[in-house]
PDB file with one MODEL, atoms N, CA, C and O in Angstrom:
MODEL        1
ATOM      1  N   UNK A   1      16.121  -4.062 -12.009  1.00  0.00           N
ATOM      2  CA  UNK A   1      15.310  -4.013 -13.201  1.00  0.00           C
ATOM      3  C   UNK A   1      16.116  -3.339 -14.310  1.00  0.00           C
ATOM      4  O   UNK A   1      16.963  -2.492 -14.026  1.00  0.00           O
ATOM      5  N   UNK A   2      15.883  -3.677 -15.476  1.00  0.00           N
ATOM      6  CA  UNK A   2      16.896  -3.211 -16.654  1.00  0.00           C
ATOM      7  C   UNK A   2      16.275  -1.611 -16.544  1.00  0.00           C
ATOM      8  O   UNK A   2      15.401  -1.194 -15.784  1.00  0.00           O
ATOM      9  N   UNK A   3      17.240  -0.703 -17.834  1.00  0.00           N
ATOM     10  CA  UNK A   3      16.532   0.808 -18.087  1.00  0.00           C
ATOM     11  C   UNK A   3      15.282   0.575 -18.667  1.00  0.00           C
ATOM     12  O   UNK A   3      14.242   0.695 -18.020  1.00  0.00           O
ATOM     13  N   UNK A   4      15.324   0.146 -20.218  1.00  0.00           N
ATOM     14  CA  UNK A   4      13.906   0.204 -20.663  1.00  0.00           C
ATOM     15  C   UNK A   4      13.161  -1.720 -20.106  1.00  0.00           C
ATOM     16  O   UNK A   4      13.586  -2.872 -20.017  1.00  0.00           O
ATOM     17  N   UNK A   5      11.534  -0.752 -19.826  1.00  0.00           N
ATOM     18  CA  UNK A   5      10.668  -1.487 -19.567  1.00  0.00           C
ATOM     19  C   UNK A   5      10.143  -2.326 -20.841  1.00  0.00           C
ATOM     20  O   UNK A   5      10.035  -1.627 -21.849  1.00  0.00           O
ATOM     21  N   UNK A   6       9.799  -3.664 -20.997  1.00  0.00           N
ATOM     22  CA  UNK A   6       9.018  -4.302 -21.831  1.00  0.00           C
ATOM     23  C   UNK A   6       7.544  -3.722 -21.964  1.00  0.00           C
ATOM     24  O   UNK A   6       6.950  -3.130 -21.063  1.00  0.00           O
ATOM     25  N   UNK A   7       7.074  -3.975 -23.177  1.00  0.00           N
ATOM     26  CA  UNK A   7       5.706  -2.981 -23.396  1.00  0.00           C
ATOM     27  C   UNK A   7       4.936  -3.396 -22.473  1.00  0.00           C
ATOM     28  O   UNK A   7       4.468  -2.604 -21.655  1.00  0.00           O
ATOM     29  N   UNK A   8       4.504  -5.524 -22.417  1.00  0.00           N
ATOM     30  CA  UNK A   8       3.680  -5.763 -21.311  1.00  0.00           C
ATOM     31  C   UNK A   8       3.468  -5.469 -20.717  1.00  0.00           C
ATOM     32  O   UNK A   8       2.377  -4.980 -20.425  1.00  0.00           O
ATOM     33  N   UNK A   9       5.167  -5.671 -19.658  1.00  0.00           N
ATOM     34  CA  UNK A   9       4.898  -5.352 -18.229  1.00  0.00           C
ATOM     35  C   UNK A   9       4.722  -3.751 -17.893  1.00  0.00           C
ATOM     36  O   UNK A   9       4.481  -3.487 -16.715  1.00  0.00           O
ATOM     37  N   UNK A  10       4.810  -2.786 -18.714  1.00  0.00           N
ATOM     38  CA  UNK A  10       4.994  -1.612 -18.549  1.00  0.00           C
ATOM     39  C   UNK A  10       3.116  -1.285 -18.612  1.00  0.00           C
ATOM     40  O   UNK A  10       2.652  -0.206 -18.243  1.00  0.00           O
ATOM     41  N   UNK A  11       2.517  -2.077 -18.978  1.00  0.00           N
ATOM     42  CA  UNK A  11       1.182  -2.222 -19.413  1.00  0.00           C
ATOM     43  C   UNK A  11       0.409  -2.722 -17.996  1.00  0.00           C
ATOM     44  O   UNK A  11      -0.706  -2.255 -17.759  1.00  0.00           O
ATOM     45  N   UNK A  12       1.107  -3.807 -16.937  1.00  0.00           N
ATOM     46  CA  UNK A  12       0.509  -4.333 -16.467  1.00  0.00           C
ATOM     47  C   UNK A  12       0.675  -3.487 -15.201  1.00  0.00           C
ATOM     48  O   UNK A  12      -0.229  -3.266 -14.396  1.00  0.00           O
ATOM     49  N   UNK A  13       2.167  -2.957 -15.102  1.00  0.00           N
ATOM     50  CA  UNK A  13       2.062  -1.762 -14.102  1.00  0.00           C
ATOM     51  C   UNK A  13       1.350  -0.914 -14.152  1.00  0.00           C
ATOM     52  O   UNK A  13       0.851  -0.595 -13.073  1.00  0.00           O
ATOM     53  N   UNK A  14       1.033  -0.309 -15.095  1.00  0.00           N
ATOM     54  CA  UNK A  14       0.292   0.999 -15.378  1.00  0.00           C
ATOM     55  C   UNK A  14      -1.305   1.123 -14.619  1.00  0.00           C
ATOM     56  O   UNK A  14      -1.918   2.055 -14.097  1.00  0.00           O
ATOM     57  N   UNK A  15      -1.674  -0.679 -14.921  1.00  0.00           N
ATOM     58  CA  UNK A  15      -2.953  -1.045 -14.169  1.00  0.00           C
ATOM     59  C   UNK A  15      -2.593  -1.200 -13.063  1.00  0.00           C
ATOM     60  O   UNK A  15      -3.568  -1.531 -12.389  1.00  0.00           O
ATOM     61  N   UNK A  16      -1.744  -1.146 -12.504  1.00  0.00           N
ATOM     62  CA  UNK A  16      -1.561  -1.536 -10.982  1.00  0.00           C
ATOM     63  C   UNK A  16      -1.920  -0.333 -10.112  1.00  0.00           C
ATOM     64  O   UNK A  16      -2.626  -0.224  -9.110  1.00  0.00           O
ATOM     65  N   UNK A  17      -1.021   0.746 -11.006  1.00  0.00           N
ATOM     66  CA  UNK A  17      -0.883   2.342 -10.615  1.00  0.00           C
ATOM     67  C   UNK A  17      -2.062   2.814 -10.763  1.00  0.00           C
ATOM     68  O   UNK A  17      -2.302   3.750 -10.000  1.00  0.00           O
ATOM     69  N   UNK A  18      -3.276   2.382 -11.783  1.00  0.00           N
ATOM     70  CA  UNK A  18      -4.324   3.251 -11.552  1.00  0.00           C
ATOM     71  C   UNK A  18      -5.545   2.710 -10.412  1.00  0.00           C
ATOM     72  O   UNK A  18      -6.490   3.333  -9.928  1.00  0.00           O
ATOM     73  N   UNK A  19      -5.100   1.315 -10.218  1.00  0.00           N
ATOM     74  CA  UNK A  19      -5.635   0.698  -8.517  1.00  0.00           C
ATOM     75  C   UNK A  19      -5.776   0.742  -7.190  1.00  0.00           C
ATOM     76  O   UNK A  19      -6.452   0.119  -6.372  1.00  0.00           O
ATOM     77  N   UNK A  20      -4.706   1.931  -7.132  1.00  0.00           N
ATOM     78  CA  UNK A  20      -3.926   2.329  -5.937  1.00  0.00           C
ATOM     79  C   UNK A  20      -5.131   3.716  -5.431  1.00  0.00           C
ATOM     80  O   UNK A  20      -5.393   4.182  -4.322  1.00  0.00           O
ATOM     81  N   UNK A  21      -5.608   4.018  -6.719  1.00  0.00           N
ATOM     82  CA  UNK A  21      -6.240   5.331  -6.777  1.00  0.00           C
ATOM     83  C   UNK A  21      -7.775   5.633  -5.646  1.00  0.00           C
ATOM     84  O   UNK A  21      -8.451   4.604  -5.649  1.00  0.00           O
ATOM     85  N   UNK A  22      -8.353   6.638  -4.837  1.00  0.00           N
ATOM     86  CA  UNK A  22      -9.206   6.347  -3.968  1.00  0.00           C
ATOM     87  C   UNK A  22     -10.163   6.355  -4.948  1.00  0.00           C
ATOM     88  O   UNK A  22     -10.025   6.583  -6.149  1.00  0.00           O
ATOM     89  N   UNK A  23     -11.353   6.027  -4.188  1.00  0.00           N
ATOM     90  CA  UNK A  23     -12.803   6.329  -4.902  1.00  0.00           C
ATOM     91  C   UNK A  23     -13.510   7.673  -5.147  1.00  0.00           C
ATOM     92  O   UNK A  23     -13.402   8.444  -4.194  1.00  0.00           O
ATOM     93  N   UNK A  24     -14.602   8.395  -6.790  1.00  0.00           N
ATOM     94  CA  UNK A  24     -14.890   9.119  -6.871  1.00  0.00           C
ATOM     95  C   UNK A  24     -15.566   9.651  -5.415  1.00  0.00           C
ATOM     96  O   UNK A  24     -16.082   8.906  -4.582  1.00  0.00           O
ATOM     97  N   UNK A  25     -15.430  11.219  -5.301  1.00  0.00           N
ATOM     98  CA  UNK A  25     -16.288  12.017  -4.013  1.00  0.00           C
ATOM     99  C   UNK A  25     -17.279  12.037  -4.534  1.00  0.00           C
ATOM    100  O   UNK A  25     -17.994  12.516  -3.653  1.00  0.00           O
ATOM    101  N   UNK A  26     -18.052  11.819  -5.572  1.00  0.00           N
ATOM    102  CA  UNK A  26     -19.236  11.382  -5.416  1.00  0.00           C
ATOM    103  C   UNK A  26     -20.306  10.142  -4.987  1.00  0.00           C
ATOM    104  O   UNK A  26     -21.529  10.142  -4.843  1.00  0.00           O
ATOM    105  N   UNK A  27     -19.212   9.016  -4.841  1.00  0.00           N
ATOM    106  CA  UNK A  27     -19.225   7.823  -3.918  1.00  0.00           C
ATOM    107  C   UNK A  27     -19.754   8.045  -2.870  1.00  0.00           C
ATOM    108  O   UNK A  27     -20.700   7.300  -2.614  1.00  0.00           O
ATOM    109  N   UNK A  28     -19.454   8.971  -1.977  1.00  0.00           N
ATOM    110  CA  UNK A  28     -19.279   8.889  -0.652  1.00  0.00           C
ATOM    111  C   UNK A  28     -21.240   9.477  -0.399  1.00  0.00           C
ATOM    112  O   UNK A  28     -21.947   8.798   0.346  1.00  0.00           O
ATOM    113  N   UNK A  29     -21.498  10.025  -0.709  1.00  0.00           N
ATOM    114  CA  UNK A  29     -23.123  10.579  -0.482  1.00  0.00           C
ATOM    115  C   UNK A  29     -23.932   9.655  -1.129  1.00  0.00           C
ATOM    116  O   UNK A  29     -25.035   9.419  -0.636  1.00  0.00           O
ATOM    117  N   UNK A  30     -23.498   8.951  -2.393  1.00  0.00           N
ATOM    118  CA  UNK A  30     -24.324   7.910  -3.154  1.00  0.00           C
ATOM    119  C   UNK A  30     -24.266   6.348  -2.169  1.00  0.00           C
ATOM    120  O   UNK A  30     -25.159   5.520  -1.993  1.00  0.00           O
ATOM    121  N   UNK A  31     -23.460   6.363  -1.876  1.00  0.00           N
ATOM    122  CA  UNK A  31     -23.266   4.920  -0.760  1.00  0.00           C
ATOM    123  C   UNK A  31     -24.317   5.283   0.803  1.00  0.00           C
ATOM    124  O   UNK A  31     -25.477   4.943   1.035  1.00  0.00           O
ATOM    125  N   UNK A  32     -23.314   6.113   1.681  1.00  0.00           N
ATOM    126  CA  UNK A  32     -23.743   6.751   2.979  1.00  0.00           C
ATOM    127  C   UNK A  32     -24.949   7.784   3.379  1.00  0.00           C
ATOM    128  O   UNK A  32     -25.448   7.915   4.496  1.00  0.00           O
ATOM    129  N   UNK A  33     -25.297   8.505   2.140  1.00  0.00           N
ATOM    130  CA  UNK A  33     -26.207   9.639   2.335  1.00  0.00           C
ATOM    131  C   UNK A  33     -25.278  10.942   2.566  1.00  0.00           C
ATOM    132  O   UNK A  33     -24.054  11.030   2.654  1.00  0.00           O
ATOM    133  N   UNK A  34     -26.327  11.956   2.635  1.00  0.00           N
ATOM    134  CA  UNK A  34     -25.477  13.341   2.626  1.00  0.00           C
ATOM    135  C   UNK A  34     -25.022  13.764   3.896  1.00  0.00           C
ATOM    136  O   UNK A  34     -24.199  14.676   3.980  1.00  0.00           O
ATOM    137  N   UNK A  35     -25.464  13.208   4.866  1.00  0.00           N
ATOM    138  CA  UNK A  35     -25.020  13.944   5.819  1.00  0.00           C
ATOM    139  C   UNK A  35     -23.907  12.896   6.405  1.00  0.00           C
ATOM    140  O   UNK A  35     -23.772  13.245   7.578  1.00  0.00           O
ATOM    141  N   UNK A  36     -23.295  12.107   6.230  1.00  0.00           N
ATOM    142  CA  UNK A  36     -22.120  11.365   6.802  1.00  0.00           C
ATOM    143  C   UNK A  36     -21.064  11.792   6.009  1.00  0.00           C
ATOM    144  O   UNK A  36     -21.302  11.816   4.802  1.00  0.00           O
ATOM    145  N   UNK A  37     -19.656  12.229   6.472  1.00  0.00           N
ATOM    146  CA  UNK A  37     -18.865  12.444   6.041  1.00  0.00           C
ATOM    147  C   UNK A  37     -17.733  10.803   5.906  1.00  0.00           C
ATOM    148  O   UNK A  37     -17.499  10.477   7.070  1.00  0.00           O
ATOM    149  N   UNK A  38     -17.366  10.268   5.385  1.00  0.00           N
ATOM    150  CA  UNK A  38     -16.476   9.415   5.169  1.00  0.00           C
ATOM    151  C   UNK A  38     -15.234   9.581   4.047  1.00  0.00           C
ATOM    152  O   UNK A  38     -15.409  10.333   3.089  1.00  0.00           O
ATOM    153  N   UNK A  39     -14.374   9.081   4.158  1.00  0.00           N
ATOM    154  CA  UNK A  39     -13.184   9.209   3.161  1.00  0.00           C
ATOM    155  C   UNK A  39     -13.063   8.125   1.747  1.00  0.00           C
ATOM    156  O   UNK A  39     -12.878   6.914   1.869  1.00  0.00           O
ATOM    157  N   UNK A  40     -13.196   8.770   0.533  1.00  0.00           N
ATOM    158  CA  UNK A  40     -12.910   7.992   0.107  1.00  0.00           C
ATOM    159  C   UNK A  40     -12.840   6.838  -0.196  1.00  0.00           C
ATOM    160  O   UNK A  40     -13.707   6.077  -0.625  1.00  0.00           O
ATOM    161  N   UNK A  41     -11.673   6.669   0.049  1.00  0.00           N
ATOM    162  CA  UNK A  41     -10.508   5.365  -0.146  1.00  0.00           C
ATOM    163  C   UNK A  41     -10.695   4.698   0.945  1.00  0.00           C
ATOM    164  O   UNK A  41      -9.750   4.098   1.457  1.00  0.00           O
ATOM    165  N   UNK A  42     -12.269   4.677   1.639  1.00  0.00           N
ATOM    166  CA  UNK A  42     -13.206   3.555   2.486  1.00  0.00           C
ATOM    167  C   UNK A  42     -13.357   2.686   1.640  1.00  0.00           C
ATOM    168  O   UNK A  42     -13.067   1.533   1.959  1.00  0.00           O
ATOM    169  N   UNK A  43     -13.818   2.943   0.402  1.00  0.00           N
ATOM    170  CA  UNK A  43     -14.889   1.595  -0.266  1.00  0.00           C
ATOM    171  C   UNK A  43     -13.725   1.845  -1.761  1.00  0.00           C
ATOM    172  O   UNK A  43     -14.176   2.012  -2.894  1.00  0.00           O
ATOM    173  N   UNK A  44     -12.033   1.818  -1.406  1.00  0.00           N
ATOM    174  CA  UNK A  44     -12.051   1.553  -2.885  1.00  0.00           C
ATOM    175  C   UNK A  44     -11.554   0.185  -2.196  1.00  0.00           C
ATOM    176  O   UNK A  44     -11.310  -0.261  -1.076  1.00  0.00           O
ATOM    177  N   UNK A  45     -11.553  -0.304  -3.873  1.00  0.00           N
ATOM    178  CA  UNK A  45     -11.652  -2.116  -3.830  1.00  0.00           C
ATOM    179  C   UNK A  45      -9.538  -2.998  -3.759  1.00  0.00           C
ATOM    180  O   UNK A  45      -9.087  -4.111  -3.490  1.00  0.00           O
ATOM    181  N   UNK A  46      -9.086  -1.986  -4.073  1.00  0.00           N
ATOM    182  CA  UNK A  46      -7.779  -2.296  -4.075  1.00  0.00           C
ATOM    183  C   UNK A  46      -7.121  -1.338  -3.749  1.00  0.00           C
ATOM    184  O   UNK A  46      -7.016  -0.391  -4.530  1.00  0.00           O
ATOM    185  N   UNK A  47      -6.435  -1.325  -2.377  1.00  0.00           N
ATOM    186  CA  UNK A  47      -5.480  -0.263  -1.583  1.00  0.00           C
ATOM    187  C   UNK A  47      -4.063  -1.027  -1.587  1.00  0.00           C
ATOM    188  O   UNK A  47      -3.748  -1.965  -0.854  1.00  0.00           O
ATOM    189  N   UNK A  48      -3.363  -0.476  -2.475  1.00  0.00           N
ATOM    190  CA  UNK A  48      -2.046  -0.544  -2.385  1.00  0.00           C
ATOM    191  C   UNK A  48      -1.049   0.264  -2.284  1.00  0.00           C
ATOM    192  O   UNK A  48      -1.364   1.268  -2.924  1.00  0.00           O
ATOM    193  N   UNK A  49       0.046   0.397  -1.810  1.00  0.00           N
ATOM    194  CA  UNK A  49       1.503   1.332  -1.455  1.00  0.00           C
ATOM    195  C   UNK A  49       2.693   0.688  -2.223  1.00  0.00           C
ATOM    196  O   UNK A  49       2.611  -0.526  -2.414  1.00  0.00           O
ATOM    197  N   UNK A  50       3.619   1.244  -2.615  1.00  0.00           N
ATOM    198  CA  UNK A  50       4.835   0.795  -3.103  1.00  0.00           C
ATOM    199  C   UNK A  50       5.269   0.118  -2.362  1.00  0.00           C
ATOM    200  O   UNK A  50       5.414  -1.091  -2.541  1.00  0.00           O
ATOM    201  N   UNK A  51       5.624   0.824  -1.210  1.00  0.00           N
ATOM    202  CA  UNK A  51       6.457   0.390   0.093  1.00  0.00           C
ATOM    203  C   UNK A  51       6.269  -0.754   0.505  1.00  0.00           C
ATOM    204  O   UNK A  51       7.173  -1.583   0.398  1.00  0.00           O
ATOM    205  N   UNK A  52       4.604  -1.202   1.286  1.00  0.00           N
ATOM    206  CA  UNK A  52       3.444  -1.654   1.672  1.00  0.00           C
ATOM    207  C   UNK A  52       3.873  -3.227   1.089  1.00  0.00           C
ATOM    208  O   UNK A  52       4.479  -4.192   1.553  1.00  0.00           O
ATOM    209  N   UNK A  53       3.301  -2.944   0.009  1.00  0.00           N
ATOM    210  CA  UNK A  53       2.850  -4.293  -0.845  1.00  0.00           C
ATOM    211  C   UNK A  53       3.302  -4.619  -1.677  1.00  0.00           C
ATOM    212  O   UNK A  53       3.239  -3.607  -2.375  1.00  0.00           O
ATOM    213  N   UNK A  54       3.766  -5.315  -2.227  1.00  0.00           N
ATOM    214  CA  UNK A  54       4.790  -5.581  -3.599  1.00  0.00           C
ATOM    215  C   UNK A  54       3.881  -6.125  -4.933  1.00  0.00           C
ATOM    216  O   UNK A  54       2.853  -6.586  -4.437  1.00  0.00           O
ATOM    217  N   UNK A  55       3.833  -6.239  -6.093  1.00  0.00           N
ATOM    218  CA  UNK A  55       3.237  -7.114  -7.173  1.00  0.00           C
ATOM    219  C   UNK A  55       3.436  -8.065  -7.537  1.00  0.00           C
ATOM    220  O   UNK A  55       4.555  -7.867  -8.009  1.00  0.00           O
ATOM    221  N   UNK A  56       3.244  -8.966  -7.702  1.00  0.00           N
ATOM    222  CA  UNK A  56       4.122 -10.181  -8.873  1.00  0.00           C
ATOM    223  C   UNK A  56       4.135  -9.966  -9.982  1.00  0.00           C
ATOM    224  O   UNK A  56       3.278 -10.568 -10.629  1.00  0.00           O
ATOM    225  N   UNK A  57       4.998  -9.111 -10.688  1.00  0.00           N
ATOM    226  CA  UNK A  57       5.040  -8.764 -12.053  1.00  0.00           C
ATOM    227  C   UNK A  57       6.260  -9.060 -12.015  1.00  0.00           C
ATOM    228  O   UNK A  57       6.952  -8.957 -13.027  1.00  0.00           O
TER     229      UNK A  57
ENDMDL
END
């Protein structure tokens, strides 16, 4: 990849990076109830890794 990024794609990564992110802890009692403990990044909608998964950008 060159040094500087194009604005786009530097735009379209940025959304990629904030996808990766788990779901609010307030999720987890609003979905399950209070007394189940669960993680997170159960019910987020897009789990991705650098490593993992690649983009098509």
């Amino acid at each position: 990849m060159s040094r500087a990024l194009h604005p786009s794609k530097k735009k379209r990564l940025a959304k990629r990076g904030t996808q990766t992110k788990w779901a609010p802890f307030w999720t987890v009692p609003k979905i399950y109830g209070k007394g189940r403990r669960v993680h997170p990044g159960r019910h987020t909608a897009i789990k991705r890794n650098w490593r993992r998964t690649k983009t098509k950008i």
